[in-house]
PAKOLBA-50498 format. One line per field, with one value per residue (C-alpha): residue number from 1; residue in three letters; x, y, z. Coordinates in nm, 4 decimals, always signed. Layout:
resi	c(NUM / ...)
resn	c(Ala / ...)
c1	c(X / ...)
c2	c(Y / ...)
c3	c(Z / ...)
END
This chain:
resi	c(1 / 2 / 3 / 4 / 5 / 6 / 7 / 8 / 9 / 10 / 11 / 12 / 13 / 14 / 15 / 16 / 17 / 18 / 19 / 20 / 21 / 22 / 23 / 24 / 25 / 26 / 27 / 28 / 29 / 30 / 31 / 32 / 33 / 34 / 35 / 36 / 37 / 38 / 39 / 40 / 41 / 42 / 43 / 44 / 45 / 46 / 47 / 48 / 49 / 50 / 51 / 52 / 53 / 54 / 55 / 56 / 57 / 58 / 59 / 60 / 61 / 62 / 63 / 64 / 65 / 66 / 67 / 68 / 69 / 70 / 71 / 72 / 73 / 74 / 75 / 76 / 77 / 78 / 79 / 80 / 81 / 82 / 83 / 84 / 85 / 86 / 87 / 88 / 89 / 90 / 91 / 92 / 93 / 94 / 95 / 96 / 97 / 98 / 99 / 100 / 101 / 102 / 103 / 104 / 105 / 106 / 107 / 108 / 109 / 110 / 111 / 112 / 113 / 114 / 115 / 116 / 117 / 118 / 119 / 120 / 121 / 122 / 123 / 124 / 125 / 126 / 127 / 128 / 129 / 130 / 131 / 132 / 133 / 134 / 135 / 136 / 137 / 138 / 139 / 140 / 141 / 142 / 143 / 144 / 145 / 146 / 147 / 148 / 149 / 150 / 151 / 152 / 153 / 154 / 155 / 156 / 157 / 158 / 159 / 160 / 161 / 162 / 163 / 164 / 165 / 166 / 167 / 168 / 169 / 170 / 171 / 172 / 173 / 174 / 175 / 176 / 177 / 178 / 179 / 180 / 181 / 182 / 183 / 184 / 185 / 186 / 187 / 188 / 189 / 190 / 191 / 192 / 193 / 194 / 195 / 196 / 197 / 198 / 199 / 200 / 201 / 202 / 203 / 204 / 205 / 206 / 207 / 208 / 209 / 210 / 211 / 212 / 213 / 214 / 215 / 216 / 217 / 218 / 219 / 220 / 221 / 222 / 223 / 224 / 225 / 226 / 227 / 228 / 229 / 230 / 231 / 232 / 233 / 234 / 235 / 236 / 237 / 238 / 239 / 240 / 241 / 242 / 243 / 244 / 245 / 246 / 247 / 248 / 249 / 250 / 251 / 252 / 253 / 254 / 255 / 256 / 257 / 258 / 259 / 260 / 261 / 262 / 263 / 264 / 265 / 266 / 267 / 268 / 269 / 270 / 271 / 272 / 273 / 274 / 275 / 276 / 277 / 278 / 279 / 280 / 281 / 282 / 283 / 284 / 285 / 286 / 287 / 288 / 289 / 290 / 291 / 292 / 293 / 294 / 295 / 296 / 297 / 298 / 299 / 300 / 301)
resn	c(Unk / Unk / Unk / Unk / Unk / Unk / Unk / Unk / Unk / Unk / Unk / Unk / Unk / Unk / Unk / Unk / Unk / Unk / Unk / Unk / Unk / Unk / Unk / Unk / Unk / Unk / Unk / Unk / Unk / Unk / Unk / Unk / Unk / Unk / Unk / Unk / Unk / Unk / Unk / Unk / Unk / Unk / Unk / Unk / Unk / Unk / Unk / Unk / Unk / Unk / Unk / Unk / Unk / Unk / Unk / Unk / Unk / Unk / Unk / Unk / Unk / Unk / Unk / Unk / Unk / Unk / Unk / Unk / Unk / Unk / Unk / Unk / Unk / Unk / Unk / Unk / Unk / Unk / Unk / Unk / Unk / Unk / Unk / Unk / Unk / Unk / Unk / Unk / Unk / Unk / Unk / Unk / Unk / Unk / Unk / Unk / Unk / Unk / Unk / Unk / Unk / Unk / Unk / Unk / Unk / Unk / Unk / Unk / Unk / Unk / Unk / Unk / Unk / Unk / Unk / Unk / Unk / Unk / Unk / Unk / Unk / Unk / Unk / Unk / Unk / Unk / Unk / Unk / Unk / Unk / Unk / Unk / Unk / Unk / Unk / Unk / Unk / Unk / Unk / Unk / Unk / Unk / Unk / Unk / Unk / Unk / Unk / Unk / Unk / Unk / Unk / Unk / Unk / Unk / Unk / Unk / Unk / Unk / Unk / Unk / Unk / Unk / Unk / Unk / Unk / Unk / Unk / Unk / Unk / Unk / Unk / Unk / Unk / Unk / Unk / Unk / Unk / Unk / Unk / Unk / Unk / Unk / Unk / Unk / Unk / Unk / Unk / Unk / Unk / Unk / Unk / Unk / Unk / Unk / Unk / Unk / Unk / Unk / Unk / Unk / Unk / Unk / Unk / Unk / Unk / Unk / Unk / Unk / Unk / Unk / Unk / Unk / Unk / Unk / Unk / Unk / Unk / Unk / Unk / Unk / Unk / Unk / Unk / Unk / Unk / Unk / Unk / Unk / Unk / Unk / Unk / Unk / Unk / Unk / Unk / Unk / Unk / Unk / Unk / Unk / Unk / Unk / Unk / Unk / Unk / Unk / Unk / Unk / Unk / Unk / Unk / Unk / Unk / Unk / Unk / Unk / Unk / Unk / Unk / Unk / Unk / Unk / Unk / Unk / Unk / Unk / Unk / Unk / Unk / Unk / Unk / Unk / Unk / Unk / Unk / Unk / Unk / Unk / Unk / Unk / Unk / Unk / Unk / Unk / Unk / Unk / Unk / Unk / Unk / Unk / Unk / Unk / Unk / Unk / Unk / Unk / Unk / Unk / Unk / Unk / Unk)
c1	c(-0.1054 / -0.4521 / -0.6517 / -0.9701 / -1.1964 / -1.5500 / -1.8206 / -1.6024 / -1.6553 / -1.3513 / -1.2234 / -0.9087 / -0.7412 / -0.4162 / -0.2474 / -0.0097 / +0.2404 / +0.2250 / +0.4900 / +0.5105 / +0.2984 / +0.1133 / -0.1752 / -0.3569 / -0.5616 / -0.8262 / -0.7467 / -1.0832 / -1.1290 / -1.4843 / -1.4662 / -1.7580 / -1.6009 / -1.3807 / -1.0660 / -1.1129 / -0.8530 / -0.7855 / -0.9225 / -0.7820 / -1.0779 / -0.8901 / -0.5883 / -0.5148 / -0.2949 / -0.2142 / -0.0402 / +0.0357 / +0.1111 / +0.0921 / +0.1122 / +0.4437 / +0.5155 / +0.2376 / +0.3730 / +0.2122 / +0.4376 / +0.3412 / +0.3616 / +0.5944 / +0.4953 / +0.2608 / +0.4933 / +0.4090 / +0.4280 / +0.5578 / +0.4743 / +0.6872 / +0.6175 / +0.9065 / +1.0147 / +0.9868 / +0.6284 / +0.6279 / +0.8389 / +0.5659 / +0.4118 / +0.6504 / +0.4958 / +0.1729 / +0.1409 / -0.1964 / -0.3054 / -0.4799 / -0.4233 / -0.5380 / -0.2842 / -0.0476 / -0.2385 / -0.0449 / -0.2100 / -0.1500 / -0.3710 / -0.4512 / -0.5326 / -0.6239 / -0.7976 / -0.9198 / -1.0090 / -1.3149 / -1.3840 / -1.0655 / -1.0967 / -0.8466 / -0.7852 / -0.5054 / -0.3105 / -0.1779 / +0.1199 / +0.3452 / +0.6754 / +0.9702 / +1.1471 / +1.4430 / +1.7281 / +2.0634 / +2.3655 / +2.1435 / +1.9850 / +1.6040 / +1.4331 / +1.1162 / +0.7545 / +0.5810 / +0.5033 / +0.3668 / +0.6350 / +0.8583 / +1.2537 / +1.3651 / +1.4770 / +1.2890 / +0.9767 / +0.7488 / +0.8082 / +0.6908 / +0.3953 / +0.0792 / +0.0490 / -0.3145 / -0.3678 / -0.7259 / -0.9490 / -1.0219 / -1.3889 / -1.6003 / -1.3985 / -1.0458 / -1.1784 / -0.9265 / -1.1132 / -1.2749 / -0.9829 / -1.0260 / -1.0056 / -0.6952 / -0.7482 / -0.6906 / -0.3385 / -0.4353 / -0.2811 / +0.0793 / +0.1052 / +0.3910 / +0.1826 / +0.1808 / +0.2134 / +0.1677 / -0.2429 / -0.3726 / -0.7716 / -0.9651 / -0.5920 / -0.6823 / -0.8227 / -0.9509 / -1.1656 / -1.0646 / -1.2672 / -1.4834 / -1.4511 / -1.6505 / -1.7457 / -1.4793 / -1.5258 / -1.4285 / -1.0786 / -1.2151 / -0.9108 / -1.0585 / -0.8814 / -0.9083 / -0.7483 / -0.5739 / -0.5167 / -0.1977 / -0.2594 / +0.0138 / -0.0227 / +0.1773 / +0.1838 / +0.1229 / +0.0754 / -0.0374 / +0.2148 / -0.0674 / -0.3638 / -0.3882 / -0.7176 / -0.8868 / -1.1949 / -1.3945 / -1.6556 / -1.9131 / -2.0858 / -2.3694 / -2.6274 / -2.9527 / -3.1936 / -3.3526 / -3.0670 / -3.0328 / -2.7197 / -2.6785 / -2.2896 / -2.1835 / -1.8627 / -1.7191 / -1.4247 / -1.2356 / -0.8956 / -0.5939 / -0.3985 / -0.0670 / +0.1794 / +0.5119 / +0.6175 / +0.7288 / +1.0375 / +1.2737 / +1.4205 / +1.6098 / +1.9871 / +2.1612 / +2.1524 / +2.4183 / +2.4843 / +2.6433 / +2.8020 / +2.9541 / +3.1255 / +3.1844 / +3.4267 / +3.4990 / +3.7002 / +3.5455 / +3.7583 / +3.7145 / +3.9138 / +3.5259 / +3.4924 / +3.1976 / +3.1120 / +2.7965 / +2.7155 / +2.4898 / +2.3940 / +2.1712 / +2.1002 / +2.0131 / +1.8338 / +1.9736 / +1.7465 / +1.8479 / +1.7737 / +1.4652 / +1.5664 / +1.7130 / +1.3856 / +1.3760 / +1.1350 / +0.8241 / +0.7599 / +0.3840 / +0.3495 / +0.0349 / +0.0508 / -0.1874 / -0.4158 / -0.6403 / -0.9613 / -1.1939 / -1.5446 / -1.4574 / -1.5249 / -1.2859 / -0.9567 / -0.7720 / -0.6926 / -0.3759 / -0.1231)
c2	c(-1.7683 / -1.8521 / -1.7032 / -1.7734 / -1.5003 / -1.5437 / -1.3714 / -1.1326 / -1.1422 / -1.0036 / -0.8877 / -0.7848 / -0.7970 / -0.7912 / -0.7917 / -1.1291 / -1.1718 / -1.5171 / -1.6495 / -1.7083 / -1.3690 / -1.1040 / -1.1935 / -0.9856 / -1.2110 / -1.0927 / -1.2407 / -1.2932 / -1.4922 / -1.4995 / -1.6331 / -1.7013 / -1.8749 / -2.0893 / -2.1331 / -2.0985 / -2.1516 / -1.8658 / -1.8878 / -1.7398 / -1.5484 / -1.3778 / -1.3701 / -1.2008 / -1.3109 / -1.0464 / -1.1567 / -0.9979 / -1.1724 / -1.0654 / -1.2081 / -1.1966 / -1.3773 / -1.5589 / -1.7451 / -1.4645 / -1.2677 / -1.2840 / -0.9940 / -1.0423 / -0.8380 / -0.5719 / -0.4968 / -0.3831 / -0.6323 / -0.5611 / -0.6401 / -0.5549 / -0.4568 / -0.5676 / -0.2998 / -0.5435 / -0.5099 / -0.1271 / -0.1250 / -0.2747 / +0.0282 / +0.1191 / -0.1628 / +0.0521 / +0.1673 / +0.3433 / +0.6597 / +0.5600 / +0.2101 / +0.0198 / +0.0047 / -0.2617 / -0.4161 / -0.5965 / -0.7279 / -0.7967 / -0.9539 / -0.8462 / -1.1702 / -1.2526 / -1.3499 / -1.2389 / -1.4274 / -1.3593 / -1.0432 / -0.8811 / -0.7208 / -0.6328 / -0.3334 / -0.2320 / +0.0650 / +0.0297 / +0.2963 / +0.2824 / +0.3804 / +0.3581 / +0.2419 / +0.0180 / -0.1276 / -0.3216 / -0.0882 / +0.2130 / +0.4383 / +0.3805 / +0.6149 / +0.7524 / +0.8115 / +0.9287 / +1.2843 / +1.0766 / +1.1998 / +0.8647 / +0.9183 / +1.1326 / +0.9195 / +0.6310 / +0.4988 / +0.5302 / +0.9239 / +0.9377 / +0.7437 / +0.7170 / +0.4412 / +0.4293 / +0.1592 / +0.0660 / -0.1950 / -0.4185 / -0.5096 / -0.8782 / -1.1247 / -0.9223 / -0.6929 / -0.3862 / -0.2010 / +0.0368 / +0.2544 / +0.6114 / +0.9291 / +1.1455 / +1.3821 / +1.7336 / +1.8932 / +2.1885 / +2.5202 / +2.5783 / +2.2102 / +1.9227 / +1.7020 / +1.3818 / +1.0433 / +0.8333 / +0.8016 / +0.5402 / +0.5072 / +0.4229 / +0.2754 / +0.4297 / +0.2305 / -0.0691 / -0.3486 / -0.6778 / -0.8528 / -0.6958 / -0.7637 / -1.0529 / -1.1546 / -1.4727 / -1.6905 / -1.9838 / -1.8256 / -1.8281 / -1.6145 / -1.2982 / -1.1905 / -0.8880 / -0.8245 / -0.4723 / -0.3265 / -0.1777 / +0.0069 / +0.1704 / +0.4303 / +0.6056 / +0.9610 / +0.9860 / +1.3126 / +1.3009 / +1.4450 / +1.6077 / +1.5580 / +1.4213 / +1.5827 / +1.4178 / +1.5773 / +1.4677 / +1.6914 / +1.4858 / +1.6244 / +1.4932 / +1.6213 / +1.4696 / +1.4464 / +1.7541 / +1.9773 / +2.0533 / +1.9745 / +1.8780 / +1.8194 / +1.7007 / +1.7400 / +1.4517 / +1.5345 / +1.2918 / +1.3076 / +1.0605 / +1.1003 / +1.1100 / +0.9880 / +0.9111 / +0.5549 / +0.5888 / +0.6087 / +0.7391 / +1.0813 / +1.1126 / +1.0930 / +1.2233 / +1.1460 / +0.9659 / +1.0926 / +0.9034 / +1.0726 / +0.8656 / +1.0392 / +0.8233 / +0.9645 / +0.7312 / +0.7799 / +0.6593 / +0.5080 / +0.8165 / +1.0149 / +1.1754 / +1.1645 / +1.1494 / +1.2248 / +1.1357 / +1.1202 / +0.9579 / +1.1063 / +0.9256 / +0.9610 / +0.7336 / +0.8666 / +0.7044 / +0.5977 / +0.5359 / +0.1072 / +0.0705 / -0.2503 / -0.0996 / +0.0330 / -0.0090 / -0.2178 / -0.0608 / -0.1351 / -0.0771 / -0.1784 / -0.2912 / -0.2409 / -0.3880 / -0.2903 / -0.4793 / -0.3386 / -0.5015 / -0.5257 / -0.2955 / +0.1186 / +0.1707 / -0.0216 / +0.2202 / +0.0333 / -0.0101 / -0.3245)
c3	c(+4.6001 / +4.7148 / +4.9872 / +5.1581 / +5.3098 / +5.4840 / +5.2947 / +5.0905 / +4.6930 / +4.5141 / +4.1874 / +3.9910 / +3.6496 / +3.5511 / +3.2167 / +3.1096 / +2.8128 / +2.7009 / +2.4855 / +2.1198 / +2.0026 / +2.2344 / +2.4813 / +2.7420 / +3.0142 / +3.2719 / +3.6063 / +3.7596 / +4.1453 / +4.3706 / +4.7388 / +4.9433 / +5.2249 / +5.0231 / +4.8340 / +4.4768 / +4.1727 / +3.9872 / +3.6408 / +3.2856 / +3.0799 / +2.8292 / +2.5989 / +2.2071 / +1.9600 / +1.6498 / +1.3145 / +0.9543 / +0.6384 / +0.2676 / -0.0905 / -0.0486 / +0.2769 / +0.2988 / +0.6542 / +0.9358 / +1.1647 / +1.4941 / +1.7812 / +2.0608 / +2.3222 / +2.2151 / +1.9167 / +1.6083 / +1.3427 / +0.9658 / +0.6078 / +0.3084 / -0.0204 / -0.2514 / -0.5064 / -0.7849 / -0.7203 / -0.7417 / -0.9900 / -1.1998 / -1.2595 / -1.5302 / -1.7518 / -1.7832 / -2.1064 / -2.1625 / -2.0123 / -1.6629 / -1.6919 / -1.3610 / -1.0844 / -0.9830 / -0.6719 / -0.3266 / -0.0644 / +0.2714 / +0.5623 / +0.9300 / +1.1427 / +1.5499 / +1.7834 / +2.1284 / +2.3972 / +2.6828 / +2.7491 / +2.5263 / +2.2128 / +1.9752 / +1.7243 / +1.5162 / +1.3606 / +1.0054 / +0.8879 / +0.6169 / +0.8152 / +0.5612 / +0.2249 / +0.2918 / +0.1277 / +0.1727 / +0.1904 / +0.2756 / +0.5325 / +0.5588 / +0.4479 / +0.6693 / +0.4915 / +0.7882 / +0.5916 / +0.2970 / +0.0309 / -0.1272 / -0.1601 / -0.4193 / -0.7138 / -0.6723 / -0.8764 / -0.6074 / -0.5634 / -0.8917 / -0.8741 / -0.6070 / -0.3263 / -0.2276 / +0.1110 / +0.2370 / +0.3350 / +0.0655 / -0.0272 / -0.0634 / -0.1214 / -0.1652 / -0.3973 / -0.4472 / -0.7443 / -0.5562 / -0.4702 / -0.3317 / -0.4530 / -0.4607 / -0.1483 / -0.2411 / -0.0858 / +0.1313 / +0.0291 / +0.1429 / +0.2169 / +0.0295 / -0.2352 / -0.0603 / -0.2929 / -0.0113 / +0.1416 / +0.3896 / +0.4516 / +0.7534 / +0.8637 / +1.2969 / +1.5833 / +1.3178 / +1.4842 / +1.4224 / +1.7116 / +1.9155 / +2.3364 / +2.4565 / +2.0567 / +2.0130 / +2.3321 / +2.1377 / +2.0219 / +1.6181 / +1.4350 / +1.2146 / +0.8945 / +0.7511 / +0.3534 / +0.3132 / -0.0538 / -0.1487 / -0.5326 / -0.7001 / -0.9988 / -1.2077 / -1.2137 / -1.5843 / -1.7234 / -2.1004 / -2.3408 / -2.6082 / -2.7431 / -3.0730 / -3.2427 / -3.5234 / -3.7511 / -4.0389 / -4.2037 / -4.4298 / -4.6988 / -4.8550 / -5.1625 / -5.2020 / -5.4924 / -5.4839 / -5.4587 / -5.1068 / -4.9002 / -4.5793 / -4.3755 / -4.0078 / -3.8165 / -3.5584 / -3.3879 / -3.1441 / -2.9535 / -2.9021 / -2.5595 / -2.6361 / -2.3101 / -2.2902 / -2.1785 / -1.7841 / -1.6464 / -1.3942 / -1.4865 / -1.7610 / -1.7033 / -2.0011 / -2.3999 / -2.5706 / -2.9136 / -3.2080 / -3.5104 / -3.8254 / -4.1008 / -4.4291 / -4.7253 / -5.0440 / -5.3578 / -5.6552 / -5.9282 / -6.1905 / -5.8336 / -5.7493 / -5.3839 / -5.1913 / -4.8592 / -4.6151 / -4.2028 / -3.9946 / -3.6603 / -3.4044 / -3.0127 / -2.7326 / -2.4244 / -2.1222 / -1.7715 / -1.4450 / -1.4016 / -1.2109 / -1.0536 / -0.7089 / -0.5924 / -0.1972 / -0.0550 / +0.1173 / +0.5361 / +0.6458 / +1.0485 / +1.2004 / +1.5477 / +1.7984 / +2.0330 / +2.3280 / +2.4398 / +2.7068 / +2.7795 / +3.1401 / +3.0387 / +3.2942 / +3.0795 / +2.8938 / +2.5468 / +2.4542 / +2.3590)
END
């Protein structure tokens, strides 16, 4: 509905939800004695993919939107062998754009580990189901560097006294900028690459210590001796707890022709794991926010 006014200049915005992913627009008219169109200035669009998926999801409506991280993936932290060997590394991707005088920022969380037939499970307080490889390992999610790098992956926070160890840590993951308002007049689509490291929680099983003491005489009598000593981590391969030990006992008795008999046994164990291969997926959400140019607009999706 149009209006026209005599020497009246007016102003007002108002939030739209455009179809096919989330968009905020700024509703702006000016009259000076005339009937003027009203004109669209601004609109966001907010999508997540990852090396899985690489197809982006889309947000309908201000919703969050969700990457997983398979637990095949996680899983592959049982094929480290070494003592601090480098993590297993997933990415995902933050993309949008915003229109005019919107902006638009972002929350990343990791909410929960899922699987078919079973209850999610919430990681809000940071601490992976009991049972699974990822409670006994370390999931570390940040921005990643130039050009995707993920090598530069935070310290361990300390746990503050009387608090749960945590095993699940997300960096500068509040309130992230992915277009700034009034920066992308001509709608060009930012991407930002997130960095999802895994670790084992590998704790060395001994410490093999090795010396060697040289001697050494020289020509006019005297002697002279050094001693180099160097040690050999010793660490179990990883693995989900252990679930029991099946033993194996053989007894053999023969009767020789002369009727001398003789007798022997064989013992020997196998340690038995729980199969890795069930580990629930991992959900992190990225949910959107718009901001605008205005101090007065309260950000939010």
């Amino acid at each position: 509905m149009k209006r026209s006014t005599r020497n009246v200049v007016t102003a007002g915005a108002v939030v739209v939800l455009l179809a096919g992913g989330l968009a905020a627009a700024a509703l702006w008219s000016a009259r000076v004695g005339a009937t003027v169109p009203d004109v669209s200035l601004g609109a966001v669009r907010f999508g997540a993919a990852s090396e899985t998926v690489t197809e982006p999801g889309y947000s309908a409506g201000g919703a969050p939107v969700t990457v997983t991280l398979p637990g095949k993936k996680i899983i592959e932290v049982l094929d480290q062998t070494t003592i601090d060997a480098d993590p297993v590394i997933w990415r995902f991707t933050a993309s949008g754009n915003a229109l005019g005088i919107a902006g638009l920022n972002y929350d990343v969380a990791v909410t929960e580990q899922v699987k078919d037939g079973e209850e999610p499970h919430s990681v809000a307080s940071g601490v992976a189901k009991p049972g699974t490889v990822l409670e006994k390992s370390t999931l570390k999610v940040f921005r990643a560097g130039d050009g995707g790098d993920c090598s530069a992956v935070p310290a361990t926070p300390e746990t503050p006294e009387g608090e749960e160890p945590k095993n699940i840590y997300l960096f500068g993951n509040a309130d992230v900028e992915l277009q700034a308002p009034g920066t992308a007049l001509d709608g060009t689509e930012t991407s930002q690459e997130w960095c999802a490291a895994i670790s084992w929680n590998s704790i060395a099983d001994g410490t093999y210590i090795n010396d060697v003491r040289v001697t050494s005489v020289a020509e006019d009598g005297s002697a002279n001796g050094a001693i180099a000593r160097w040690h050999s981590q010793v660490g179990f391969p990883p693995a989900l707890e252990l679930l029991g030990v099946y033993r194996n006992l053989a007894n053999v008795e023969a009767t020789a022709e002369d009727t001398t008999k003789a007798k022997a046994s064989a013992e020997w164990d196998a340690d038995i794991y729980p199969d890795p291969s069930g580990e629930p997926d991992l959900v992190i959400s990225l949910d959107p926010i718009v901001t605008n140019v205005n101090p007065a607009f309260s950000p939010r999706d």
